[in-house]
C-alpha positions in Angstrom: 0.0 0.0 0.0 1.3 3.3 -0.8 1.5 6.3 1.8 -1.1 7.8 -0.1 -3.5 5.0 0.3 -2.8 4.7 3.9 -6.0 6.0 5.9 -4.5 8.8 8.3 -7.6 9.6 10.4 -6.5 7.8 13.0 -2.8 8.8 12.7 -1.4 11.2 14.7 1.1 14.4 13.5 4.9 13.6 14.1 5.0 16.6 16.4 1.8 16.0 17.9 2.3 17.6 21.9 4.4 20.5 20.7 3.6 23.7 21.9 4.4 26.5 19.1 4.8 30.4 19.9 4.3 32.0 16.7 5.2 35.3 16.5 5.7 35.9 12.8 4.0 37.9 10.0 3.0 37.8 6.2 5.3 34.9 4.7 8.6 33.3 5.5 7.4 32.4 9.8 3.5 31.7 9.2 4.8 29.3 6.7 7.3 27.6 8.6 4.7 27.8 11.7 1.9 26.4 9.5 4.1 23.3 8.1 4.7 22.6 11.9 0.7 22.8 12.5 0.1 20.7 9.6 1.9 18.1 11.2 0.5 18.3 14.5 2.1 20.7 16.4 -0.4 23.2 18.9 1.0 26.6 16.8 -0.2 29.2 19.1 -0.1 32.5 16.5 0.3 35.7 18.7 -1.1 38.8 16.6 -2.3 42.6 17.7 -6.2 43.2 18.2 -5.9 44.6 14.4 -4.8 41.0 13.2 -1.1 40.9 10.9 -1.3 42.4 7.7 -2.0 39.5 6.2 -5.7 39.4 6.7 -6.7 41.6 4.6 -5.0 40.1 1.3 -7.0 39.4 -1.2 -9.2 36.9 -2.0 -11.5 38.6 1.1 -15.1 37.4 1.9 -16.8 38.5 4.7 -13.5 39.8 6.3 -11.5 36.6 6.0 -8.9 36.4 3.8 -7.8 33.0 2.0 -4.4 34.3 1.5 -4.2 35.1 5.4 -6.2 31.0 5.9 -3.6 29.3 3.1 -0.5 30.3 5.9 -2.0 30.3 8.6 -5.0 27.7 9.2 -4.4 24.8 12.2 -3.0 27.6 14.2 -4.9 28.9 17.4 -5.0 32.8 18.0 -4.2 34.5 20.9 -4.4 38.4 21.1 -2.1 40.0 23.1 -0.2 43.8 23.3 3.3 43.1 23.4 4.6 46.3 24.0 2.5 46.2 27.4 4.0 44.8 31.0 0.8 42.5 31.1 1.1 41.3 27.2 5.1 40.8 28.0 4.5 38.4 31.2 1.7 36.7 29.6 4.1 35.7 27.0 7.0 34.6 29.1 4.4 32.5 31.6 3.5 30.5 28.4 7.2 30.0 27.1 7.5 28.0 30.2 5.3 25.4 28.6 6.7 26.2 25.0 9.0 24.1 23.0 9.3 26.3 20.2 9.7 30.1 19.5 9.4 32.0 16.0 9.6 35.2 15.1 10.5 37.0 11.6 10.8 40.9 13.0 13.8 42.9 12.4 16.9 41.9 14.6 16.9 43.6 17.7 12.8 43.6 18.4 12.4 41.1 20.4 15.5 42.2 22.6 13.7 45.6 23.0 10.6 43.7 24.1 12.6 40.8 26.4 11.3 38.4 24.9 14.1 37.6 22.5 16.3 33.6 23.2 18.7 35.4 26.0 15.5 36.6 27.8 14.1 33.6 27.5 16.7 30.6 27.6 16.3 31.2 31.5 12.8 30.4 32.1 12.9 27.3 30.2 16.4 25.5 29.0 14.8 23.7 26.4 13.5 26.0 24.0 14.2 25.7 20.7 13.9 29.9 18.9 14.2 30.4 15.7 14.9 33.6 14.5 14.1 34.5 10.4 15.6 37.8 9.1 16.4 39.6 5.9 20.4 39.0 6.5 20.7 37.2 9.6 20.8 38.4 13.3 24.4 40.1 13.0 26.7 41.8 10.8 26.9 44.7 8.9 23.6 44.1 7.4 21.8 42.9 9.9 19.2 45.4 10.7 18.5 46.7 7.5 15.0 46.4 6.3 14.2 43.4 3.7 11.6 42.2 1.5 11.8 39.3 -0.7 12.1 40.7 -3.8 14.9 42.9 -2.4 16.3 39.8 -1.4 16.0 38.1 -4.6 18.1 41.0 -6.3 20.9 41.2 -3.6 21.5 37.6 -3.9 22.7 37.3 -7.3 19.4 35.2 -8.0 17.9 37.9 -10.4 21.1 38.8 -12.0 21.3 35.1 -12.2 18.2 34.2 -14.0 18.5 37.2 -16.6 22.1 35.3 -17.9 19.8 33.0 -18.8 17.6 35.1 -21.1 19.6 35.8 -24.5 18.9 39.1 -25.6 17.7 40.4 -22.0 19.3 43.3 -19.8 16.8 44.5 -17.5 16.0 42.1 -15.0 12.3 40.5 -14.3 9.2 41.7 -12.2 8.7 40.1 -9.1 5.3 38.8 -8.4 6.3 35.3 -6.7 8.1 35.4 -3.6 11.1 32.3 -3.4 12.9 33.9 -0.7 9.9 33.9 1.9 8.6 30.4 0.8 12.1 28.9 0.8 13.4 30.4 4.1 10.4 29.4 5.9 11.3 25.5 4.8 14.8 25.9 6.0 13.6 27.3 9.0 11.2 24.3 9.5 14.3 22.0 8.4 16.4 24.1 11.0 13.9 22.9 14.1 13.1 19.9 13.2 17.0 19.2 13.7 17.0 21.3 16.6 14.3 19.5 18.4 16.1 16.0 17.3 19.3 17.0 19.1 17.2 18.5 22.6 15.7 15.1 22.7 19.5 13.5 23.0 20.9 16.6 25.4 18.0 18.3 26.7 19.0 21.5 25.8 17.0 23.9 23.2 19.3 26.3 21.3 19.1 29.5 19.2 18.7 29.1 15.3 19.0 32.4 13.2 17.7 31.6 9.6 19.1 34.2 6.6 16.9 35.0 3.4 20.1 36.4 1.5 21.9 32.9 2.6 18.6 30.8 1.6 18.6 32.6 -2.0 21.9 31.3 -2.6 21.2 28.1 -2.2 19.5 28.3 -5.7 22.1 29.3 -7.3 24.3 25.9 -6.7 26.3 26.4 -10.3 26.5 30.2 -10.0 28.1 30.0 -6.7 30.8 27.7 -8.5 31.4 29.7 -11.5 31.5 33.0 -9.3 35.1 31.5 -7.9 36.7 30.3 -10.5 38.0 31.2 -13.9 35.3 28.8 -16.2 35.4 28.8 -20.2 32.4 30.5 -21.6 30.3 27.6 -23.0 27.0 27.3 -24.7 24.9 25.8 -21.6 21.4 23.9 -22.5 18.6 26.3 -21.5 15.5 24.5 -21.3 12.9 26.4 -22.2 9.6 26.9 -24.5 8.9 24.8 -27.5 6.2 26.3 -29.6 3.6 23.8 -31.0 0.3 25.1 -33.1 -1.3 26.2 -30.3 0.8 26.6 -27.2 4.2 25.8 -25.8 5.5 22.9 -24.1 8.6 22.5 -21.7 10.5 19.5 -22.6 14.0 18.4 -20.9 16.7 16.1 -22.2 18.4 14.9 -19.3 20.1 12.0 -20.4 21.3 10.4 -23.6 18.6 8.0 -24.0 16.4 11.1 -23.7 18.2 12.8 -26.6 17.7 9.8 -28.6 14.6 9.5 -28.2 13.9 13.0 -29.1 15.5 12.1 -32.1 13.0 9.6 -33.1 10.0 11.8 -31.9 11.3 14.4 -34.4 12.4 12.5 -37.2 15.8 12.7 -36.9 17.8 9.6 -35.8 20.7 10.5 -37.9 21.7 13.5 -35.9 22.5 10.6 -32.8 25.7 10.5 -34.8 25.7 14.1 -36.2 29.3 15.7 -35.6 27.0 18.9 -34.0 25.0 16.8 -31.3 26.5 13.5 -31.1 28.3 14.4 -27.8 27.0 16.1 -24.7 29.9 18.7 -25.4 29.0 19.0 -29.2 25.5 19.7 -28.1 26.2 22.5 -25.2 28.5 24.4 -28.6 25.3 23.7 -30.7 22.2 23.8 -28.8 20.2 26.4 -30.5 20.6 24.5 -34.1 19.3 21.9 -32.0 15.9 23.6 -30.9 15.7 25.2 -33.6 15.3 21.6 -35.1 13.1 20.3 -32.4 10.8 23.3 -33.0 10.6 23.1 -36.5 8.9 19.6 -35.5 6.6 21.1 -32.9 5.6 23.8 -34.7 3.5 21.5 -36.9 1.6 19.5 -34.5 -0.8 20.8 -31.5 0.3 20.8 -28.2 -1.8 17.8 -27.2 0.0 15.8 -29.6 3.4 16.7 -29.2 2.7 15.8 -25.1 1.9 12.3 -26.3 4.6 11.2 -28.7 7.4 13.0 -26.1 5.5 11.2 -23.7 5.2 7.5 -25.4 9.2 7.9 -26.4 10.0 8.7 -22.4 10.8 12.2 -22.8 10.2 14.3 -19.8 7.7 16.9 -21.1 4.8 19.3 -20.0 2.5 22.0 -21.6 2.8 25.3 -19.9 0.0 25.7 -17.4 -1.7 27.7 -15.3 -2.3 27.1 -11.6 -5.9 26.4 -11.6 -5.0 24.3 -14.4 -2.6 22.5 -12.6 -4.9 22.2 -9.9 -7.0 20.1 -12.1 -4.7 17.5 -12.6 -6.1 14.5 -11.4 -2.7 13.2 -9.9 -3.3 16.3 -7.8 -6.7 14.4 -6.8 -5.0 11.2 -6.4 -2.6 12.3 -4.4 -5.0 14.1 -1.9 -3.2 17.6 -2.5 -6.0 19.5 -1.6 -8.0 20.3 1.5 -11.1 21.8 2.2 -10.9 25.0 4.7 -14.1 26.9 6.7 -13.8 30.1 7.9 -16.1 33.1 7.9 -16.5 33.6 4.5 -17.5 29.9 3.9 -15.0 27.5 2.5 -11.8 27.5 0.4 -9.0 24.9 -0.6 -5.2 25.1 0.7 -2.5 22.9 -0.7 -1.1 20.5 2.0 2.4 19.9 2.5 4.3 18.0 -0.7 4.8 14.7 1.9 3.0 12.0 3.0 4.1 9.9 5.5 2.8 6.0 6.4 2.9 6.4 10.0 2.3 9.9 10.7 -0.6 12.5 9.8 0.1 15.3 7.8 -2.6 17.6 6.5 -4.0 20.9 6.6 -6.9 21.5 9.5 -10.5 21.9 8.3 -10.9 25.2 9.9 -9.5 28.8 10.6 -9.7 30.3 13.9 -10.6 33.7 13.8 -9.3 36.4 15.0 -8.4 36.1 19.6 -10.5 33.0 19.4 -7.9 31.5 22.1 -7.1 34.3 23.9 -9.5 34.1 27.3 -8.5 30.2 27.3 -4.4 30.8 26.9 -5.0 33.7 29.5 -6.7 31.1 32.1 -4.0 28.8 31.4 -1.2 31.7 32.7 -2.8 31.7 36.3 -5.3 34.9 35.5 -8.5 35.0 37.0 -11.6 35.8 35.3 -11.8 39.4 36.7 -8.2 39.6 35.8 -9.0 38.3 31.9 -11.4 40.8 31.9 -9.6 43.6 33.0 -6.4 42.1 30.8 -9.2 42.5 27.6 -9.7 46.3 29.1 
């Protein structure tokens, strides 16, 4: 049976009985935070009586925002005023019975607030904080202000990407944010590794997770060439072949893929042409080579290009939207969806790209809105109910 068969309401999340402090806004933290929720973690998401900025992303129905539910459902919302005494000691009463901490503010917030790992480390020794900033906690950069699509550029990433786009010299529009999606994993990689190593010395620690750092990480070969001295070369740039009504991505990635291709597009004899017979002759001569492969597409729709690239083994895709893509039944199959009520009614997050055979991991079916938790996580601190009361005041 595969993990996807495997009936997981009766499973329980890997981190099931961990206690999450979420202190993070828009991207990078709620994601991280709402991967740990997803797999069964209690994420307690701390937020201002005006909610995170987040909320009020579009799509919005009746005041709730999908954008805001996709990050941030599973989570349970306490509202507190942190730059009050009472908000402050709230907070440090439940890190007592925390085992993780995140927060995504500039360096140096938290300290002003105590509440950032020195403050904390004290009251309980096992608390795993991670910290997700722009540049990292220290250095020269430290507390300058980032975004991820400042990110992107100071990383090399854009710059990166243009080399890539003959005839190009301005770099791209931003409209999809890597850095904040791809930090957040890390960050989630980061504790999970964290929480591994307190259960063999007891002892939580302070993780500080970089965007600039995590943006480099794409840019494996880049980082290579950067160093050292390489001769210019005509690298393989994957990219659109135009059929009769469309484009499709296609990838040779081996050399039974490229002679394959060459069947698919009626030419086996240039296996052994001079030009492509070798992986170095083809690098030297790749855009004869598309240029060959197009002239085939171009005469057939994209439908069947798909299917004689696909019968011959050669990795290929039309370009798609996302709602298309969403309609891909292995996207049904695979269970990739779930179903989400808030107050606007319902909506569909993507769960996390894993399934596991002994452990739950899915999205929760509902949003909790807006200091749902708070008189409940207040009780729990020791406050009476005149005291709650007079805390809401």
């Amino acid at each position: 049976m595969t993990n996807t068969g495997n009936d997981q309401r009766n499973m329980t999340g890997s981190f099931a009985g961990l206690r999450v402090l979420d202190f993070s806004t828009t991207i990078a933290g709620p994601h991280c935070t709402r991967m740990l929720a997803d797999m069964g973690a209690e994420v307690i998401k701390i937020e201002t009586e005006e909610g995170e900025t987040m909320r009020t992303r579009p799509p919005v129905r009746n005041h709730c925002s999908t954008a805001f539910g996709q990050l941030n459902v599973g989570k349970n919302s306490l509202v507190l005023d942190l730059k009050s005494p009472k908000g402050v000691e709230a907070v440090r009463r439940l890190v007592a019975t925390a085992d993780v901490v995140v927060e995504n503010f500039r360096p140096g917030v938290m300290r002003r607030l105590k509440l950032d790992y020195a403050s904390l480390h004290g009251l309980n020794p096992k608390l795993v904080y991670c910290s997700i900033s722009g540049y990292g906690q220290t250095g020269p950069s430290a507390e300058l202000p980032a975004y991820a699509p400042v990110i992107h550029a100071a990383s090399g990433y854009e710059m990166a990407h243009l080399a890539y786009q003959p005839g190009r010299s301005r770099p791209d529009y931003c409209g999809i944010y890597h850095a904040d999606v791809l930090t957040g994993v890390y960050a989630f990689g980061a504790i999970s590794a964290a929480l591994y190593q307190r259960a063999a010395t007891g002892q939580g620690q302070h993780i500080d997770v970089s965007m600039l750092e995590s943006m480099l990480s794409l840019t494996l070969n880049e980082l290579q060439w950067s160093q050292f001295e390489v001769k210019p070369t005509q690298r393989p740039m994957f990219g659109p072949i135009e059929t009769t009504d469309g484009y499709v991505m296609m990838a040779i990635a081996s050399e039974k893929t490229f002679q394959s291709l060459m069947q698919v597009i009626g030419h086996p004899e240039w296996v052994s042409d001079p030009r492509f017979a070798k992986y170095s002759d083809r690098r030297e001569n790749w855009t004869s080579l598309m240029e060959g492969v197009e002239a085939w597409s171009r005469t057939v729709a994209t439908a069947q290009c798909l299917a004689a690239l696909n019968a011959h083994g050669v990795p290929s895709s039309a370009y798609r939207t996302v709602a298309e893509a969403l309609r891909d039944p292995q996207i049904a199959h695979r269970g990739a969806l779930a179903e989400v009520e808030d107050g606007g009614g319902s909506f569909k997050v993507l769960n996390l790209p894993f399934r596991m055979s002994g452990a739950k991991v899915s999205a929760a079916r509902r949003m909790s809105t807006l200091g749902e938790h708070t008189r409940a996580y207040l009780k729990e601190t020791g406050l009476s109910e005149d005291e709650i009361a007079a805390f809401a005041g």
